[in-house]
N, CA, C and O atoms as a GROMACS GRO file, in nm:
protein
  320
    1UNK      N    1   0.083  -0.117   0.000
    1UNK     CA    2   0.000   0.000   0.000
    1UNK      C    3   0.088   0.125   0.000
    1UNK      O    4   0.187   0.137   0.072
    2UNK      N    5   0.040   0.225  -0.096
    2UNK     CA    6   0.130   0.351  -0.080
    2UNK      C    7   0.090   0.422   0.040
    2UNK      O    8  -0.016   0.416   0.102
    3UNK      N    9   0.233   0.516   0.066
    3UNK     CA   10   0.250   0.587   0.182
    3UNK      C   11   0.231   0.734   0.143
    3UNK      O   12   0.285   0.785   0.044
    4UNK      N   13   0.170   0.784   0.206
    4UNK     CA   14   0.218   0.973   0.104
    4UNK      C   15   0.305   1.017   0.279
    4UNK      O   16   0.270   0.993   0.395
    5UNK      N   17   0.405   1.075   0.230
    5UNK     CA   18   0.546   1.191   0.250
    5UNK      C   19   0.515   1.332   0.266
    5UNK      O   20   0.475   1.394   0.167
    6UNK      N   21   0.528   1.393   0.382
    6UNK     CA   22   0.548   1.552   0.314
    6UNK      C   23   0.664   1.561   0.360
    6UNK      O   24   0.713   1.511   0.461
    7UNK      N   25   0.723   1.653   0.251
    7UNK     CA   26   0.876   1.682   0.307
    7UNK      C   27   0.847   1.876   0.275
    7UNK      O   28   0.756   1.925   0.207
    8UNK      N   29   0.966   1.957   0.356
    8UNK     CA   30   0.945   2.092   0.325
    8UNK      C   31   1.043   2.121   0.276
    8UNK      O   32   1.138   2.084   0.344
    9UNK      N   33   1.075   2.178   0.174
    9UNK     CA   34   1.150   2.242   0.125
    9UNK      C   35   1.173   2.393   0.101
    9UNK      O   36   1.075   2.464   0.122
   10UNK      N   37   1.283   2.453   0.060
   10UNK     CA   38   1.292   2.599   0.042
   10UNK      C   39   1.225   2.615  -0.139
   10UNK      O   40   1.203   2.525  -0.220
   11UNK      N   41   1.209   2.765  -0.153
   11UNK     CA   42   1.177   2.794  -0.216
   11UNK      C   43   1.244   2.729  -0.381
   11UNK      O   44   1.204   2.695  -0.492
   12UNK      N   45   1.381   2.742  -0.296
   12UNK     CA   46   1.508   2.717  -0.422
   12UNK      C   47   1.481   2.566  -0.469
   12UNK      O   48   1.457   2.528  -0.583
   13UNK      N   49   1.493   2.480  -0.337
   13UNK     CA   50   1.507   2.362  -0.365
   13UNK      C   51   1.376   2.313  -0.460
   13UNK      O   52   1.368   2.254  -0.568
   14UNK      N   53   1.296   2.356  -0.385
   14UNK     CA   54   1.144   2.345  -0.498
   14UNK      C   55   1.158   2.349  -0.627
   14UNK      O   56   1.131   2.260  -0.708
   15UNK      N   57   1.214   2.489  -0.650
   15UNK     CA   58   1.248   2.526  -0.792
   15UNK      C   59   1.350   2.456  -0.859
   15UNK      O   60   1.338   2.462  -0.981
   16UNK      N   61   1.446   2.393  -0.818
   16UNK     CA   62   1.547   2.311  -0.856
   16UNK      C   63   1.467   2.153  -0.876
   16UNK      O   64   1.449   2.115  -0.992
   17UNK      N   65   1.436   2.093  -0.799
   17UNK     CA   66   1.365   1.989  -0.811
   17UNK      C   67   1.238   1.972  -0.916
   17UNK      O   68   1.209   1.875  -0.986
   18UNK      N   69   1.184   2.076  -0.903
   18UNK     CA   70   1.017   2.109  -1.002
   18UNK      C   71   1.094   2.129  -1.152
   18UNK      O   72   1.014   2.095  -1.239
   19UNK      N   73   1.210   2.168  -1.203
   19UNK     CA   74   1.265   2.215  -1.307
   19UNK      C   75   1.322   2.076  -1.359
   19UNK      O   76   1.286   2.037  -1.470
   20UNK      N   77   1.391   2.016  -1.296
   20UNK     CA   78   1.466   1.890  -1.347
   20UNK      C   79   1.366   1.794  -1.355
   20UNK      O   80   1.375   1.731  -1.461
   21UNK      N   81   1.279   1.759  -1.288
   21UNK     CA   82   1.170   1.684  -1.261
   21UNK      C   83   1.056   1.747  -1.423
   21UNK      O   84   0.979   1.675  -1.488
   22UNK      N   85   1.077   1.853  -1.440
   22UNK     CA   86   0.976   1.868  -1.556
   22UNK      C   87   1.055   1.835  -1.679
   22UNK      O   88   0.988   1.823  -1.782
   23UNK      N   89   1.168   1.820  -1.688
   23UNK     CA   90   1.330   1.792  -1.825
   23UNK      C   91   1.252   1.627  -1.767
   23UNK      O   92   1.131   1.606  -1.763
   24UNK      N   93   1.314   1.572  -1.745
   24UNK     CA   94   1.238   1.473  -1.747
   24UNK      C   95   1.129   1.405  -1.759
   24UNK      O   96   1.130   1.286  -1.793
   25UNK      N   97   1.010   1.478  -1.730
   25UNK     CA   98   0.858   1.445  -1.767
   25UNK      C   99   0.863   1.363  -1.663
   25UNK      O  100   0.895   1.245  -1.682
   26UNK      N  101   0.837   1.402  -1.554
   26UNK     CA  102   0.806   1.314  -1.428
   26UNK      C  103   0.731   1.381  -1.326
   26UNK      O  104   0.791   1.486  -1.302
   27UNK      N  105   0.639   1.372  -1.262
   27UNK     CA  106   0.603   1.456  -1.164
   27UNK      C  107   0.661   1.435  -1.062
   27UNK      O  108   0.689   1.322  -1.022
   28UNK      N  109   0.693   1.557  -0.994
   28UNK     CA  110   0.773   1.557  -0.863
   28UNK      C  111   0.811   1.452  -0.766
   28UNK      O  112   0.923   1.409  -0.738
   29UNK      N  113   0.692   1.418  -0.720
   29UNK     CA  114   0.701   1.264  -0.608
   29UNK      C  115   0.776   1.149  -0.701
   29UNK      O  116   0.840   1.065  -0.639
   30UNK      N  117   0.771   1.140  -0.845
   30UNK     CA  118   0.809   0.986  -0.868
   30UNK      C  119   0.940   1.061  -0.930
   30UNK      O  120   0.997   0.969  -0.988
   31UNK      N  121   1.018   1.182  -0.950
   31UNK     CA  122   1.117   1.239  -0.931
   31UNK      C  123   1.194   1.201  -0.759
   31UNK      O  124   1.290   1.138  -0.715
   32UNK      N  125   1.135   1.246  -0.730
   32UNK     CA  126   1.210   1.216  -0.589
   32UNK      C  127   1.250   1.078  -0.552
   32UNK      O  128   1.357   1.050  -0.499
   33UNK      N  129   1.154   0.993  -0.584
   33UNK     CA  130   1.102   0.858  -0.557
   33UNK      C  131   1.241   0.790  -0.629
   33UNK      O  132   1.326   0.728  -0.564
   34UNK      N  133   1.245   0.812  -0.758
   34UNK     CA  134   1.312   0.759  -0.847
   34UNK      C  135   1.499   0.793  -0.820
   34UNK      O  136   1.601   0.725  -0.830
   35UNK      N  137   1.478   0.896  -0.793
   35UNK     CA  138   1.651   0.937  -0.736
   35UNK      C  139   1.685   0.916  -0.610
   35UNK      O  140   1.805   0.903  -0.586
   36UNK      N  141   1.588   0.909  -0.502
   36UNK     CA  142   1.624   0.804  -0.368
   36UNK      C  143   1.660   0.679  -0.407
   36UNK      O  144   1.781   0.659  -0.403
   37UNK      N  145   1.587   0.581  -0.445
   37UNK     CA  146   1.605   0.467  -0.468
   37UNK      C  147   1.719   0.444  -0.568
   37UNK      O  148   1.800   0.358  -0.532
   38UNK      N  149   1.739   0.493  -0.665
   38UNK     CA  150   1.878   0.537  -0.728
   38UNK      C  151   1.993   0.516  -0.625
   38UNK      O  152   2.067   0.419  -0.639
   39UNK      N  153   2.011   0.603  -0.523
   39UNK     CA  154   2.098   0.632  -0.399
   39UNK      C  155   2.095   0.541  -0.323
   39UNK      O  156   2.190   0.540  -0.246
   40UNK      N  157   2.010   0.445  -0.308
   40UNK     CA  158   2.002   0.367  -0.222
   40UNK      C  159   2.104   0.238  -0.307
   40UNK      O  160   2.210   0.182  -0.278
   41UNK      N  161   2.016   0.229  -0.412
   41UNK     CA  162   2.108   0.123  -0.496
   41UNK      C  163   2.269   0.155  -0.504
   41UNK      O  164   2.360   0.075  -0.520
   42UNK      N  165   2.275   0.300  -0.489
   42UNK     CA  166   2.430   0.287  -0.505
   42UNK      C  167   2.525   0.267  -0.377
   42UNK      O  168   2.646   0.245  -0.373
   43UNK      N  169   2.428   0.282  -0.269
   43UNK     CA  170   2.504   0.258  -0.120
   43UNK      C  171   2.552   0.113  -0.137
   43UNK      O  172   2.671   0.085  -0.121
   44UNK      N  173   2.464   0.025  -0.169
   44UNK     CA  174   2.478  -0.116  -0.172
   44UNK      C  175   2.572  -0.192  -0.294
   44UNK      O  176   2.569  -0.310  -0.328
   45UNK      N  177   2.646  -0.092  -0.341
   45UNK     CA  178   2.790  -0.155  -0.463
   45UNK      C  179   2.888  -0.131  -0.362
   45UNK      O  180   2.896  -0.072  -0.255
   46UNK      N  181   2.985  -0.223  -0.464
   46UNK     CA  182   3.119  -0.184  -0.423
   46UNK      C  183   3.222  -0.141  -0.521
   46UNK      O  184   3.218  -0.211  -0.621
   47UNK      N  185   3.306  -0.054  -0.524
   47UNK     CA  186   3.394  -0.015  -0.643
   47UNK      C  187   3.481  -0.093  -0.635
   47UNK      O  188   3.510  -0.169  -0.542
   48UNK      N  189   3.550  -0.070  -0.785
   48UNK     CA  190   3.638  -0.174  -0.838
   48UNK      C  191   3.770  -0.188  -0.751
   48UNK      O  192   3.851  -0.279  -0.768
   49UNK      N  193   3.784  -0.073  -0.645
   49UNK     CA  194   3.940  -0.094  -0.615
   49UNK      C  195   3.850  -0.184  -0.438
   49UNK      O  196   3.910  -0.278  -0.386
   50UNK      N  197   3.780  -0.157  -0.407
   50UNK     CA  198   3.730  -0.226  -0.269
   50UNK      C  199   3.701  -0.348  -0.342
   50UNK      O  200   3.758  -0.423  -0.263
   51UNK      N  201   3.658  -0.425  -0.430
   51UNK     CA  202   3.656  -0.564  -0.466
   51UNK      C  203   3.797  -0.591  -0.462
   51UNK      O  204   3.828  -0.660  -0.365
   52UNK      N  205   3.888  -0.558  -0.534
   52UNK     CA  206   4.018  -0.574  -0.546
   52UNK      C  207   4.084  -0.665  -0.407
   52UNK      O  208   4.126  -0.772  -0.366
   53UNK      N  209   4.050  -0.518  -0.376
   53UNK     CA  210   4.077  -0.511  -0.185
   53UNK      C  211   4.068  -0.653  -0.202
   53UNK      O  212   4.148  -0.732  -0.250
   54UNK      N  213   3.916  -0.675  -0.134
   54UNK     CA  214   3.864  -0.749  -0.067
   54UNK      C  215   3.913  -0.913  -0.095
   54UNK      O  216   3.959  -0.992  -0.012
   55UNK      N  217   3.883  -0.938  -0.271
   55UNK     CA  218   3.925  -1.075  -0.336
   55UNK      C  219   4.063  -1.076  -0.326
   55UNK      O  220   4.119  -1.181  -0.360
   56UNK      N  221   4.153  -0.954  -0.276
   56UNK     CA  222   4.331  -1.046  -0.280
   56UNK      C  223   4.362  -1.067  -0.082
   56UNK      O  224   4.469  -1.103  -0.032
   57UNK      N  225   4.255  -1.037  -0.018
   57UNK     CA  226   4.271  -1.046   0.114
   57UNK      C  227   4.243  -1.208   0.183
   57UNK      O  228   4.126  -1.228   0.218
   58UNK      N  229   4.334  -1.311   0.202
   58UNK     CA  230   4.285  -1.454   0.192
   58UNK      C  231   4.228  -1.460   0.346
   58UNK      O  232   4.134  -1.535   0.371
   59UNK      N  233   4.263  -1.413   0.404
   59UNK     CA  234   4.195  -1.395   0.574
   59UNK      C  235   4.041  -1.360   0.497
   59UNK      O  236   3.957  -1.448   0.487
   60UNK      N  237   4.022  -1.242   0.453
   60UNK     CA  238   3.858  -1.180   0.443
   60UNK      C  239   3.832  -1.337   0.312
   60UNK      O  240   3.714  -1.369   0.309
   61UNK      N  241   3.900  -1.404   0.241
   61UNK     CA  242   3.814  -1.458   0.103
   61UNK      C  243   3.756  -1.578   0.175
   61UNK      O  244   3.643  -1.622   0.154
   62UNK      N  245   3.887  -1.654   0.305
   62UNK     CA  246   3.862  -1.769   0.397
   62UNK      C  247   3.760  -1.758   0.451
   62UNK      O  248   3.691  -1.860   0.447
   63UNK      N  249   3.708  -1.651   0.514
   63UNK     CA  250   3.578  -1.621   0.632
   63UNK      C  251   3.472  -1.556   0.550
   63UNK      O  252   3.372  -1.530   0.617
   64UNK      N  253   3.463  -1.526   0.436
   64UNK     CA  254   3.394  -1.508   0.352
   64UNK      C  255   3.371  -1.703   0.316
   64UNK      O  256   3.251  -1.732   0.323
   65UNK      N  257   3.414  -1.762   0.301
   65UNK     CA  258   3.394  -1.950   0.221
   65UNK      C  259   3.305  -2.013   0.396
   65UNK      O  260   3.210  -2.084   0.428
   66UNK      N  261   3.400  -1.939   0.455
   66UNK     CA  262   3.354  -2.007   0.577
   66UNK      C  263   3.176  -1.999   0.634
   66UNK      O  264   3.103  -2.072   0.702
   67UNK      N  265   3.163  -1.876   0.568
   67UNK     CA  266   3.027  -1.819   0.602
   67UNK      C  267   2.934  -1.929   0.511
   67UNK      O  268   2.847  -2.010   0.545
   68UNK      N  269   2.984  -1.898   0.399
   68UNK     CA  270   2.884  -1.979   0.254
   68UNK      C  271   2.839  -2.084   0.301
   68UNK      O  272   2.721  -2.117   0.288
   69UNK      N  273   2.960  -2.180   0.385
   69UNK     CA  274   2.949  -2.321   0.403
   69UNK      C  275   2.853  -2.308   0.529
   69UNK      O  276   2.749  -2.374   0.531
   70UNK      N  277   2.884  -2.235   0.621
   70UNK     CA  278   2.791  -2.216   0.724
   70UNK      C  279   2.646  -2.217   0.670
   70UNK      O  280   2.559  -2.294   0.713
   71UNK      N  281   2.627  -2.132   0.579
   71UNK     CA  282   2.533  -2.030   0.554
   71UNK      C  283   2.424  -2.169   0.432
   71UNK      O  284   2.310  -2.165   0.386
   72UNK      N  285   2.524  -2.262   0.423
   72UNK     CA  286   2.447  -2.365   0.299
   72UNK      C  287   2.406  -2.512   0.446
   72UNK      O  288   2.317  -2.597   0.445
   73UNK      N  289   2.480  -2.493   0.519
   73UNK     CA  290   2.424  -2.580   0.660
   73UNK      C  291   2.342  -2.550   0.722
   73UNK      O  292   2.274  -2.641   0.768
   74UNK      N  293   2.309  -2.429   0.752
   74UNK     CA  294   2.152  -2.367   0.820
   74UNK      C  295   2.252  -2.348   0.943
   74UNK      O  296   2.229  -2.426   1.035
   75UNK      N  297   2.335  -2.282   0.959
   75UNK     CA  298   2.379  -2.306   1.082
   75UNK      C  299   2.438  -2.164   1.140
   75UNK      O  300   2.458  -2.093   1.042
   76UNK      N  301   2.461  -2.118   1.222
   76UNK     CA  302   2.469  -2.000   1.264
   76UNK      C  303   2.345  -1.888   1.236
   76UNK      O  304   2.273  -1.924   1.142
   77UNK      N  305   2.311  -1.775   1.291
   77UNK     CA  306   2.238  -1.686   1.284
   77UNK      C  307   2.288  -1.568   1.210
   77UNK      O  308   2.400  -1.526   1.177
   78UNK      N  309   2.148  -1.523   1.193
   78UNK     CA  310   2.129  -1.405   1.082
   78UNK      C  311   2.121  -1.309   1.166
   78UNK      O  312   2.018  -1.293   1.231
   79UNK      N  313   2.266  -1.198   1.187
   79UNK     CA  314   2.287  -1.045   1.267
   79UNK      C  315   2.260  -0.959   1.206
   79UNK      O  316   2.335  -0.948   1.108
   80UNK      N  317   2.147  -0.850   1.215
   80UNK     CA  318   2.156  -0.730   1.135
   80UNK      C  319   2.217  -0.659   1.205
   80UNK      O  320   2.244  -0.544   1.168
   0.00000   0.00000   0.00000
């Protein structure tokens, strides 16, 4: 079920948002909507030099295998 949002903004920001949002042909809310979720998706990558990182680190790739195998046994818990 949808939620409705009010958010306040300044005059400017209005006008900045209402302007790019009309270059696009979008109305405002699914402007907003659409570039949050954008942002959100990009929190959740990783760049090419942090993969790097990560795949030449054999401590992090070991406990990374270790998890999988855990994680394909049902065994240990799920921490958020």
């Amino acid at each position: 079920m949808s939620k409705t949002v009010t958010i306040r903004l300044s005059d400017e920001d209005y006008k900045a948002i209402s302007s790019v949002a009309e270059h696009e042909r979008r109305p405002i809310s699914n402007f907003i909507t659409h570039r949050v979720m954008e942002a959100i998706a990009d929190m959740n990558k990783v760049d090419d030099v942090e993969m790097r990182e990560i795949l030449s680190d054999e401590k992090v790739m070991k406990s990374i295998g270790q998890g999988q195998k855990q994680f394909g046994q049902r065994k240990g818990r799920f921490v958020v």
